[in-house]
C-alpha positions in Angstrom: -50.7 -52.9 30.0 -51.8 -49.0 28.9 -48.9 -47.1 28.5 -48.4 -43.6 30.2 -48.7 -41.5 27.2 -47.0 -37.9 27.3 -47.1 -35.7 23.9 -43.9 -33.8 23.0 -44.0 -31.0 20.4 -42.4 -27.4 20.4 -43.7 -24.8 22.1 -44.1 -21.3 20.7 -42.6 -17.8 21.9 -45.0 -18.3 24.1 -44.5 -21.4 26.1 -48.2 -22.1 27.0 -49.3 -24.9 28.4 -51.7 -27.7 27.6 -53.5 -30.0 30.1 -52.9 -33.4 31.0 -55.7 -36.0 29.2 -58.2 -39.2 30.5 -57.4 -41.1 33.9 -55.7 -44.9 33.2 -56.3 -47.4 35.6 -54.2 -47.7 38.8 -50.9 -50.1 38.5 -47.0 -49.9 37.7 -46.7 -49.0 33.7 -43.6 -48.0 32.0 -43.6 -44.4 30.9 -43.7 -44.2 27.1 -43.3 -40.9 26.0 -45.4 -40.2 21.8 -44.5 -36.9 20.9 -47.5 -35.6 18.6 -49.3 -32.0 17.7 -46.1 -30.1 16.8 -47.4 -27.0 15.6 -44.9 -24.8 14.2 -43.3 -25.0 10.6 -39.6 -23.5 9.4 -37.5 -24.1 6.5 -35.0 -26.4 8.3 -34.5 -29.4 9.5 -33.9 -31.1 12.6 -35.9 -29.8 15.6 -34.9 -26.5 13.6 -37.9 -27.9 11.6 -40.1 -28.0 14.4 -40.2 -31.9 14.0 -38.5 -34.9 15.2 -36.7 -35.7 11.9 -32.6 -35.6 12.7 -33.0 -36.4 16.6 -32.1 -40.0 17.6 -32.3 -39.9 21.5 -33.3 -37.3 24.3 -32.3 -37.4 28.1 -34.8 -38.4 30.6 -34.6 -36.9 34.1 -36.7 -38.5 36.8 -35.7 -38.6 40.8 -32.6 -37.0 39.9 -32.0 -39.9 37.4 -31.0 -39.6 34.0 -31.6 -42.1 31.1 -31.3 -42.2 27.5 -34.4 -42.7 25.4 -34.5 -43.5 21.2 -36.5 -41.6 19.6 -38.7 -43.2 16.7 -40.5 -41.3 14.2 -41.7 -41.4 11.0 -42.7 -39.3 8.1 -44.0 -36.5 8.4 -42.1 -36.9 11.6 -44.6 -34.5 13.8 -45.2 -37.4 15.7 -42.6 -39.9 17.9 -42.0 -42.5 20.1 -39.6 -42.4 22.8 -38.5 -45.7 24.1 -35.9 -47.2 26.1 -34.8 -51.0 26.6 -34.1 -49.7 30.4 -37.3 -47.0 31.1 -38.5 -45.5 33.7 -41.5 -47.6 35.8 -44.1 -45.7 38.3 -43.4 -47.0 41.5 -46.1 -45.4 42.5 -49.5 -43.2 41.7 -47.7 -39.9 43.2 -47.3 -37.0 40.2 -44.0 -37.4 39.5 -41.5 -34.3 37.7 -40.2 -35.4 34.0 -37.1 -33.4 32.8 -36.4 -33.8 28.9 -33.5 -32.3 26.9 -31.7 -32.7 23.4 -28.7 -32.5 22.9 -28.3 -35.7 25.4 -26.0 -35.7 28.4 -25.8 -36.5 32.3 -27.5 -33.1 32.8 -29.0 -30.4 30.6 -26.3 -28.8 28.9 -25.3 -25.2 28.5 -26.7 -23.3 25.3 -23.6 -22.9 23.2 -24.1 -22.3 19.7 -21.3 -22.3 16.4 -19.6 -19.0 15.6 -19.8 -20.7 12.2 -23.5 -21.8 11.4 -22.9 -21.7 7.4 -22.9 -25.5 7.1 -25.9 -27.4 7.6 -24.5 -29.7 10.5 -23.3 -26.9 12.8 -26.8 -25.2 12.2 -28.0 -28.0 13.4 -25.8 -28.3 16.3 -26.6 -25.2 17.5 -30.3 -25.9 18.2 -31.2 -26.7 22.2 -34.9 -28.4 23.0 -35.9 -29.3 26.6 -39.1 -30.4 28.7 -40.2 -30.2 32.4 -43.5 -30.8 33.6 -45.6 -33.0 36.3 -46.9 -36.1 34.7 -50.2 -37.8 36.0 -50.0 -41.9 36.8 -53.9 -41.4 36.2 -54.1 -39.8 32.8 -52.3 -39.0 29.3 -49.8 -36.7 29.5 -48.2 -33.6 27.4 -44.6 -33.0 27.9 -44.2 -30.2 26.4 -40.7 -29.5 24.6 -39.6 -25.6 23.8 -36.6 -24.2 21.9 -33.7 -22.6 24.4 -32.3 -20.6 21.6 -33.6 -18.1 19.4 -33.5 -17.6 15.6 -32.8 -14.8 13.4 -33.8 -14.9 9.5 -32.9 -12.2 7.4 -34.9 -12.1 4.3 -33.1 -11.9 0.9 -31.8 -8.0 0.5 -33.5 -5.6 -1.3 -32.7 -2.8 -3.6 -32.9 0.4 -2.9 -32.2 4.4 -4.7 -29.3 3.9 -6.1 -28.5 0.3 -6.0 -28.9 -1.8 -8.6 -30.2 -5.4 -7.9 -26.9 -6.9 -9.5 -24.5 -5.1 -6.9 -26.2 -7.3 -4.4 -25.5 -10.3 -6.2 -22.5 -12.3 -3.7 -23.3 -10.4 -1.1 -22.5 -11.7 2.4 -24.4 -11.3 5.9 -23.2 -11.4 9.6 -24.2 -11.5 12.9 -22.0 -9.2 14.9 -22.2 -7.6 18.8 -23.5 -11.1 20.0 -23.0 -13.8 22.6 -22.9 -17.3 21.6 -22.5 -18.4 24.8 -19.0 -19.4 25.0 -16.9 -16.2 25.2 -13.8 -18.2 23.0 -16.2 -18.1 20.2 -15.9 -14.6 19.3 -19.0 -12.3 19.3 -19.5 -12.7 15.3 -22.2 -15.6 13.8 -21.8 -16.8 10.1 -25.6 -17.8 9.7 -26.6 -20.7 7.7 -27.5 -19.8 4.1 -26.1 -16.2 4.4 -29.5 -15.9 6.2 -30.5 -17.6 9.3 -29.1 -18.3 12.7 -29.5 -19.7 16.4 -28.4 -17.4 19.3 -28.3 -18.4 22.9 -31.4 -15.8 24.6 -29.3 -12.2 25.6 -29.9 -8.4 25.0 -29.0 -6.9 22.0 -27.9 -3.2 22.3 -30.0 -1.0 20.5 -26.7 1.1 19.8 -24.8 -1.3 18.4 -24.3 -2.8 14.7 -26.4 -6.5 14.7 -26.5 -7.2 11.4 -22.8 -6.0 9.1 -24.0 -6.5 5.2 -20.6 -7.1 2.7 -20.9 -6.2 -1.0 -19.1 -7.8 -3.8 -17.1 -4.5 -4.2 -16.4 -4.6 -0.2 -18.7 -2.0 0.5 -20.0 -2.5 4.4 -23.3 -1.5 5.9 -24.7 -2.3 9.1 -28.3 -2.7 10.4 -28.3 -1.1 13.9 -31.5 -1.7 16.2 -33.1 1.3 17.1 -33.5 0.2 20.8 -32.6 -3.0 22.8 -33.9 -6.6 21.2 -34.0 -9.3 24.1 -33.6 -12.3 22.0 -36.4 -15.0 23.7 -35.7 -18.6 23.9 -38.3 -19.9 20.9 -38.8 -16.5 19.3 -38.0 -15.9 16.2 -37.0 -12.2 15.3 -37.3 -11.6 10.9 -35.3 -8.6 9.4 -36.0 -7.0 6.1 -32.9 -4.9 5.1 -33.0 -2.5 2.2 -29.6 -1.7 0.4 -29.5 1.9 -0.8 -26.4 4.7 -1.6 -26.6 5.9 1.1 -26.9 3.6 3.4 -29.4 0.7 4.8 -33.1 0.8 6.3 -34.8 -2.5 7.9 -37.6 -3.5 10.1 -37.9 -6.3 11.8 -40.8 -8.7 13.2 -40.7 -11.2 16.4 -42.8 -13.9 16.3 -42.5 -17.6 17.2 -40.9 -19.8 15.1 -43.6 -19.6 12.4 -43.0 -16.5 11.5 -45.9 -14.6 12.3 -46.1 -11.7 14.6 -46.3 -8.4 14.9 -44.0 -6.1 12.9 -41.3 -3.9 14.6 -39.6 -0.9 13.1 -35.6 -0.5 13.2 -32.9 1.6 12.3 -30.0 1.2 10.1 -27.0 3.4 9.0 -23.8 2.5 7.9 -20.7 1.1 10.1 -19.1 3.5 11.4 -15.5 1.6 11.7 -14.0 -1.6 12.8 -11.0 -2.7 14.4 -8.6 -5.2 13.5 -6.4 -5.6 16.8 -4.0 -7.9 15.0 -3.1 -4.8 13.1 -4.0 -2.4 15.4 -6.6 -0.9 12.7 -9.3 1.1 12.5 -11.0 0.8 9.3 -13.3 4.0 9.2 -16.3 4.4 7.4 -18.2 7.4 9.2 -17.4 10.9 10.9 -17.8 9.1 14.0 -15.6 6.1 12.9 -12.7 8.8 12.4 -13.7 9.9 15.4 -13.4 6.7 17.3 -9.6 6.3 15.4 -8.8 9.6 16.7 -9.9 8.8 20.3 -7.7 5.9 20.1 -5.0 7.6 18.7 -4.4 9.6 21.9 -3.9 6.2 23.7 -1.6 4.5 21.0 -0.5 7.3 18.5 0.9 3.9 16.0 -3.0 3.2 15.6 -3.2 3.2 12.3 -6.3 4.0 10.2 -7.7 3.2 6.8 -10.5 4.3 5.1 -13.5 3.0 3.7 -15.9 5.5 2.3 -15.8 9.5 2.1 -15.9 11.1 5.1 -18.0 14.1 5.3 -16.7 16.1 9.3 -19.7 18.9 8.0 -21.0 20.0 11.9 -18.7 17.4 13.4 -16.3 18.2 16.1 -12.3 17.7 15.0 -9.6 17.8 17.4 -5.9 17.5 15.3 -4.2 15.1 16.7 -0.7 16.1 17.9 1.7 12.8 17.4 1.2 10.2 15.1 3.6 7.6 14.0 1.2 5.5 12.5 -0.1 4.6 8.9 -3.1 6.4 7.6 -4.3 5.2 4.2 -7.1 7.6 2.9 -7.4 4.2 0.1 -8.4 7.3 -2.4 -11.3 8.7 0.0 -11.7 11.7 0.8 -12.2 13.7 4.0 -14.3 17.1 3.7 -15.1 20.1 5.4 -12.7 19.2 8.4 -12.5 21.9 11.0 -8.9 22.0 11.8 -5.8 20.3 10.3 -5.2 16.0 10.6 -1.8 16.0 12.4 -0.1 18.2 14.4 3.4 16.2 14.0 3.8 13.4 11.7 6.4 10.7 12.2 5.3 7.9 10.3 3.5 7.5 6.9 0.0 9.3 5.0 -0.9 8.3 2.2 -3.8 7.9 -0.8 -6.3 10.9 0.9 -7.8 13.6 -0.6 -9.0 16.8 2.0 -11.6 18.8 0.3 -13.3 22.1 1.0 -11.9 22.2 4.5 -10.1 24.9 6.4 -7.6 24.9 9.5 -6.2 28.2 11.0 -3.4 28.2 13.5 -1.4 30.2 16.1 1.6 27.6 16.0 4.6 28.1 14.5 3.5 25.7 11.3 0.0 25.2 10.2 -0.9 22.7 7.0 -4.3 21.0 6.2 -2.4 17.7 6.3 0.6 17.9 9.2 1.8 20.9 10.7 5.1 19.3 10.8 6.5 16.1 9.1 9.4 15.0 11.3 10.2 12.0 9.6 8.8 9.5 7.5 6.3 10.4 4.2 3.0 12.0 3.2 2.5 10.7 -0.3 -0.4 10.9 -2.7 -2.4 13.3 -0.2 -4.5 16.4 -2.4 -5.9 19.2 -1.1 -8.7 20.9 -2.7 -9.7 24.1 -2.1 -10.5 25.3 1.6 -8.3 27.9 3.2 -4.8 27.6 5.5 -4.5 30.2 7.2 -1.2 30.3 10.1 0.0 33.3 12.1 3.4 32.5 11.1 4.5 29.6 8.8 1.3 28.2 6.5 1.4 25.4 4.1 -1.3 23.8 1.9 0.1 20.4 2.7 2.3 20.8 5.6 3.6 23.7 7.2 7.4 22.3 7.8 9.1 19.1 6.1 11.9 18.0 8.0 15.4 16.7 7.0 14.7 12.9 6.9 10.5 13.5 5.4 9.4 13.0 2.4 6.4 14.5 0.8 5.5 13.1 -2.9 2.8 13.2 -5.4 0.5 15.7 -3.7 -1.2 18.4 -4.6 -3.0 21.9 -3.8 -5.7 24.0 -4.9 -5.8 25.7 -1.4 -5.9 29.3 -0.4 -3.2 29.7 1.5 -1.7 33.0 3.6 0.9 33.2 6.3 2.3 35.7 8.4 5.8 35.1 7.9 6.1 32.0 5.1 3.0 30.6 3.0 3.9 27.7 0.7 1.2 25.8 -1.8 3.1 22.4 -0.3 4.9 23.3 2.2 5.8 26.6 4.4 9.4 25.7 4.5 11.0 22.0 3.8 14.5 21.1 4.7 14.0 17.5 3.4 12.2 16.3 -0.1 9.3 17.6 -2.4 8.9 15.4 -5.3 6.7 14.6 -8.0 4.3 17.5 -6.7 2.2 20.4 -8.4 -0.1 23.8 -6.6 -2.4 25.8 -8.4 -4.1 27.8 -5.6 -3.4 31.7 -4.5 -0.6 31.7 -1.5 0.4 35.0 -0.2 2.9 36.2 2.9 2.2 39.2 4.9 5.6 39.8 6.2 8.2 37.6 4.2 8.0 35.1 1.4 5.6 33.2 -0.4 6.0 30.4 -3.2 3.4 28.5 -4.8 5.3 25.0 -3.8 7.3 26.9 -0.9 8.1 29.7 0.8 11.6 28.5 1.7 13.7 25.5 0.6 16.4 23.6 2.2 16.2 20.7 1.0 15.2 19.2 -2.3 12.6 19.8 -4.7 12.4 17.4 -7.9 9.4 17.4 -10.8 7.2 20.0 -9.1 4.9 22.3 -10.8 2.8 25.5 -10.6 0.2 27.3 -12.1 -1.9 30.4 -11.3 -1.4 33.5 -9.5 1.5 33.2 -7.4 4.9 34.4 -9.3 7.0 32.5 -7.6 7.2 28.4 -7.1 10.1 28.7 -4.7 9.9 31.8 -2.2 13.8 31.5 -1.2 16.1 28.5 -2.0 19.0 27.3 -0.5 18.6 23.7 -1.4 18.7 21.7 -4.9 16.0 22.2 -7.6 15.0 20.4 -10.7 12.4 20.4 -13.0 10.6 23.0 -10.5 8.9 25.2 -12.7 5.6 27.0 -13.8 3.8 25.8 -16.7 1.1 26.1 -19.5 1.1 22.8 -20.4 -0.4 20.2 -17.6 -0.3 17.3 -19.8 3.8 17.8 -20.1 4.2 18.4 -16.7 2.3 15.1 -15.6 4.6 13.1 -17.8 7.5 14.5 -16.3 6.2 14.0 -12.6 5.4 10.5 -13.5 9.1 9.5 -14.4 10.0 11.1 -11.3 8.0 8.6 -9.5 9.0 4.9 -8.7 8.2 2.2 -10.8 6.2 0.4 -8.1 4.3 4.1 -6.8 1.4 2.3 -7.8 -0.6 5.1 -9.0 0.3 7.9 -11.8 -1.1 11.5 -12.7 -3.5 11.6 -15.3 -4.0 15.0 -17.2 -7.2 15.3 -19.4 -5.5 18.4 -21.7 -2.6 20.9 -21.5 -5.2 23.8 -19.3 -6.1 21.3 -16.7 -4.0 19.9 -13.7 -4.0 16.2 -13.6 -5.4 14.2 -10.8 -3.7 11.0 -9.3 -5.6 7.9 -10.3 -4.7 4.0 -9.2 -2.3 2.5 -12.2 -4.8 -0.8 -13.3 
């Protein structure tokens, strides 16, 4: 007897067809189905590999009838035999409809691939073939069997201005803003060597990060398509990504799953901020990604923020936020040429930022660059460098009231400050504690009284220090003072701020020589 003979390789993006072969003679056969011709190569294996090497058995649906067929191949596996100790027999000459799939099962299962595709197995795993077609009694067959994912290979990175090749070295890539068809999976892919993954077909916002690069030094990029990707079943789409200082640049190129097609441009700028809702955390790497915290802020003012590059708000909109009870960690980053001061009231903690060349003018009762008021809680380690406060009434380079249970520490300002009433390097007025702080910029009061760390003092001021034009550290005092004092020599006045500090501060000022003020660096 002549077998049926039906050919089973992988289509490409594609899917064309191929034409059924010479007439057998008329009688009842079982169908054998010889996979042969597969035409596409990859560096994978499995039917990742465009070959039959790594699949035992596919499901064979005739009549609404499923059976299990073995599949036997042998090196170099482009060609196989599927067999069956219970097959399929004509019954008939009729055409009949053949449905092939792998991964096996009573019917053709949904494409769901791993969230985690790092290890060779799960790669594997995520990989769906099937084949439908009409087979001929009187002639040889082609079923022809096509990928239902897609794949996306990321070439090894490349070095760009300002990058040198060894910073790339232990760098990490994921797929993010995807489906993998199983919405318990997450919307993040691990690919398998840090460069290639299967994806169920779906649309991939051109708006949204695709592709989040990690550095060794935790530095995070992200590839952003420049316009909506449909991932194809059996397409493969290739992305070149360039690592520079300032950011990333890529193209891209969707092909089948030989690689070759025609090459696609894309854009690429860095990730603007993510969110850890375990945390509640935005950590912020762009004007918008600030942005994006501050938006959220106004539904959840405990959203608390960290960030992960310098922030430059040059032409951006700022709105100060008016509560926030949060934690913002500036991480030693710095935030320049803001419109408009952070917070408007401040009840929980900021800490480790730097605001530079910025300026915020108010018509409340207390204006700073960093709160206007700081109800309770502590703004430590914040620096202000130049940029202008400017208030109708109370001004402060810092904050422009410290309450009875705040605490502002380790800060600085180089600001130009002036207030109506009181104008304060720090602080307008504090009725709580100023410690371990220095100013060196001009402040000045139109009406009443001005001091370079304030203009009016309540509370307590410990290991604070001054230098430059204003006479005056403390405009009026009613409160305790010690160590509070200008000085000529920046080198002992850092020492002196540093034993005010606690043991565990966790970072120290750092004078260069006796003329210049010291800066606050991270104790090793």
């Amino acid at each position: 007897m002549s077998p049926l003979l039906a050919v089973l390789f992988l289509a490409a993006c594609t899917g064309d067809d191929n034409p059924a072969g010479q007439p057998l003679p008329p009688g009842e056969y079982p169908m054998t189905f010889t996979a042969a011709g597969i035409a596409l190569s990859v560096e994978t294996k499995a039917t990742t590999d465009n070959n039959w090497q790594g699949v035992a058995q596919v499901s064979v649906e005739v009549g609404g009838e499923v059976k299990t067929y073995d599949v036997r191949s042998e090196a170099p596996y482009t060609t196989a035999t599927l067999t069956s100790q219970d097959p399929f027999y004509w019954q008939n000459t009729a055409p009949i409809e053949v449905s092939a799939w792998w991964p096996t099962g009573e019917t053709m299962p949904q494409v769901v691939v791993k969230a985690d595709q790092s290890a060779e197995a799960d790669y594997q795993a995520s990989d769906y073939i099937s084949a439908t077609g009409t087979v001929q009694f009187d002639g040889s067959n082609l079923l022809q069997f096509s990928h239902r994912t897609a794949k996306i290979v990321v070439n090894p990175l490349e070095a760009g201005n300002g990058v040198p090749e060894d910073k790339l070295d232990g760098a990490t890539i994921t797929l993010t803003g995807i489906s993998t068809g199983n919405p318990d999976n997450g919307n993040t892919v691990i690919p398998y060597n840090n460069n290639t993954a299967l994806l169920p077909p779906q649309t991939i916002a051109g708006d949204e990060p695709l592709i989040q690069v990690t550095l060794a030094d935790k530095t995070v990029y992200s590839y952003k398509p420049d316009e909506d990707i449909e991932l194809k079943a059996g397409c493969q789409y290739t992305y070149t990504i360039t690592v520079k200082k300032s950011g990333l640049e890529g193209s891209a190129t969707i092909s089948g799953w030989d690689g070759t097609g025609n090459a696609i441009s894309g854009e690429a700028e860095p990730l603007t901020h993510t969110y850890d809702q375990a945390t509640n955390t935005y950590t912020v790497y762009s004007a918008q990604g600030l942005q994006a915290w501050a938006a959220a802020t106004e539904r959840n003012d405990e959203t608390n923020c960290t960030l992960a590059a310098d922030i430059d708000m040059d032409g951006q909109s700022w709105t100060t936020i008016s509560t926030y009870t949060g934690t913002f960690d500036g991480a030693g980053y710095a935030i320049s040429h803001i419109s408009g001061g952070l917070f408007e009231d401040v009840y929980g903690t900021v800490k480790n930022l730097t605001i530079q060349d910025a300026s915020v003018s108010g018509s409340s009762d207390y204006t700073g660059m960093i709160a206007g008021k700081v109800y309770s809680g502590n703004i430590e380690n914040c620096h202000v460098v130049g940029g202008t406060v400017t208030g109708d009434n109370n001004a402060g380079g810092v904050a422009g009231m410290i309450y009875t249970n705040a605490t502002v520490r380790a800060c600085s300002s180089s600001a130009t400050v002036n207030g109506e009433y009181y104008a304060g390097g720090i602080a307008a007025q504090s009725n709580g504690t100023i410690l371990s702080c220095h100013a060196t910029g001009t402040v000045t009061s139109t009406y009443s009284d001005a001091g370079a760390i304030t203009a009016s003092n309540g509370g307590a001021i410990k290991a604070c220090y001054w230098s430059g034009a204003s006479a005056n550290g403390i405009g009026s005092n009613s409160g305790s003072t010690s160590e509070a004092e200008k000085t000529n020599d920046w080198q002992t006045a850092a020492a002196a701020m540093n034993n005010a500090l606690p043991d565990d501060f966790g970072w120290e000022w750092q004078a260069s020589d006796a003329n210049t003020p010291p800066v606050m660096v991270e104790k090793e």
